[in-house]
C-alpha distance (Angstrom), angle and dihedral (degrees) to the residues before:
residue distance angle dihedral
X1 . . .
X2 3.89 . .
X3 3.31 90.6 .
X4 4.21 91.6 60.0
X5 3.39 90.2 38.5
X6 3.37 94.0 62.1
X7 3.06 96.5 48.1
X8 3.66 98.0 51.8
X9 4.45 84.4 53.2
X10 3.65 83.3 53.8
X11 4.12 101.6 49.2
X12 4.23 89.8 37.6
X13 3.84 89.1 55.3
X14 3.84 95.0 50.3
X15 3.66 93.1 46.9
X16 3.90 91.3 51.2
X17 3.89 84.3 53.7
X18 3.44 97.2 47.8
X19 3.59 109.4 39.0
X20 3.63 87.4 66.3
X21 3.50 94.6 41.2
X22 3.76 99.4 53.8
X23 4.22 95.2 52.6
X24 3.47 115.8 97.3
X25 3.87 120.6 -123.8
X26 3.87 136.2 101.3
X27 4.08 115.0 -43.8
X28 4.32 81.6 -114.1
X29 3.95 88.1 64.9
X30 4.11 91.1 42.6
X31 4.03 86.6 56.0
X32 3.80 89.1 50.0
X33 3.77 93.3 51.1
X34 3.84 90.2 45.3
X35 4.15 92.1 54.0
X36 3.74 82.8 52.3
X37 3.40 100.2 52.5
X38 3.64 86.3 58.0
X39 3.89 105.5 56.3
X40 3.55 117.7 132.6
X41 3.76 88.4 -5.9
X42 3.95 89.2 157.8
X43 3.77 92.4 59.2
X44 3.75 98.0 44.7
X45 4.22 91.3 49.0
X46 3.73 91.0 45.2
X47 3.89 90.9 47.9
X48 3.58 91.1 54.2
X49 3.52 106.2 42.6
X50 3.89 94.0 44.7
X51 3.62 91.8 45.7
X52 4.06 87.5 49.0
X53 3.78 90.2 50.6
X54 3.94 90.5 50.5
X55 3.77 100.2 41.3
X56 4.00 82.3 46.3
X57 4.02 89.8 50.9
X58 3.69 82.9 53.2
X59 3.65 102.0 59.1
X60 3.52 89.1 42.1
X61 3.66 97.6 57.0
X62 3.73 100.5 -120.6
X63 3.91 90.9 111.6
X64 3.73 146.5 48.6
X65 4.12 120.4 -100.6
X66 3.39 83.1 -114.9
X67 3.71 95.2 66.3
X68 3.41 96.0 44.0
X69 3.90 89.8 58.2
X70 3.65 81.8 54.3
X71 3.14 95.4 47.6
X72 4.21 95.0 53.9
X73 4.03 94.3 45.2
X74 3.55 84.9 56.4
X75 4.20 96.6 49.9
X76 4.01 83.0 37.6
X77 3.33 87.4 49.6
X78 3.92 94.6 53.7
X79 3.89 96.4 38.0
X80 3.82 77.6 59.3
X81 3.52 100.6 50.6
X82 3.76 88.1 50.8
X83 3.92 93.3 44.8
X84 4.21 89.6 49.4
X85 3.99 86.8 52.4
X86 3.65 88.8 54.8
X87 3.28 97.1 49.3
X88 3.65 99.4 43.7
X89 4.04 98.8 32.9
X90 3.84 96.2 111.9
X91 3.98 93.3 53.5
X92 3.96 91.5 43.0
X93 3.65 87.2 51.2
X94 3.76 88.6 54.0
X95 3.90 88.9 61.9
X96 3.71 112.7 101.7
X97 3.65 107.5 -135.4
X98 4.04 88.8 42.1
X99 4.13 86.0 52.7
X100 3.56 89.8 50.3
X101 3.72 93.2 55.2
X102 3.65 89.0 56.9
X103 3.54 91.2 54.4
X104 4.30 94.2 49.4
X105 3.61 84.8 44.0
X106 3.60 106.7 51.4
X107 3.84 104.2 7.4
X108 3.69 131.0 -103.2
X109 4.44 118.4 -104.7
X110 3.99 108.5 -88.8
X111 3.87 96.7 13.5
């Protein structure tokens, strides 16, 4: 179970890399995609890997059915959070204060 959770982590970060990456448009719309991607990044990792380790517990024995349910809403529930980025990256990149955090965070052309 780690082992395909992991690897699930692994493939739902490149795709929120690349799916910005591979539209076309100006290298200022890119960045804004990019700071999208990255909302509430703390709370989507946290609900993964917590809801990994319970599901995990679960199918080890170490834990009631009742937290492993727990534990798969909250990995659903951060699969999901990544998914609804990726779908709605281009009009959260759109959104001025989320542009501008692309800009601090990777620089805007001629500064």
């Amino acid at each position: 179970m780690l082992v395909g959770g992991w690897v699930v982590q692994t493939l739902l970060g490149a795709w929120l890399y690349l799916l910005p990456m591979s539209r076309p448009g100006h290298p200022e719309e890119r960045r804004g995609a990019l700071a999208a991607t990255e909302l509430a990044w703390p709370l989507q990792l946290a609900a993964l890997n917590l809801g990994l380790v319970l599901m995990t517990a679960r199918a080890a024995g170490w834990a009631s059915d009742r937290v492993g349910l727990a534990g798969t809403a909250l990995a659903l529930f951060g699969g999901g959070l990544a998914l609804a980025k990726a779908w709605l990256f281009g009009v959260l990149g759109r959104v001025e204060a989320i542009a501008d955090r692309g800009r601090r965070a990777w620089g805007a052309w001629g500064a």
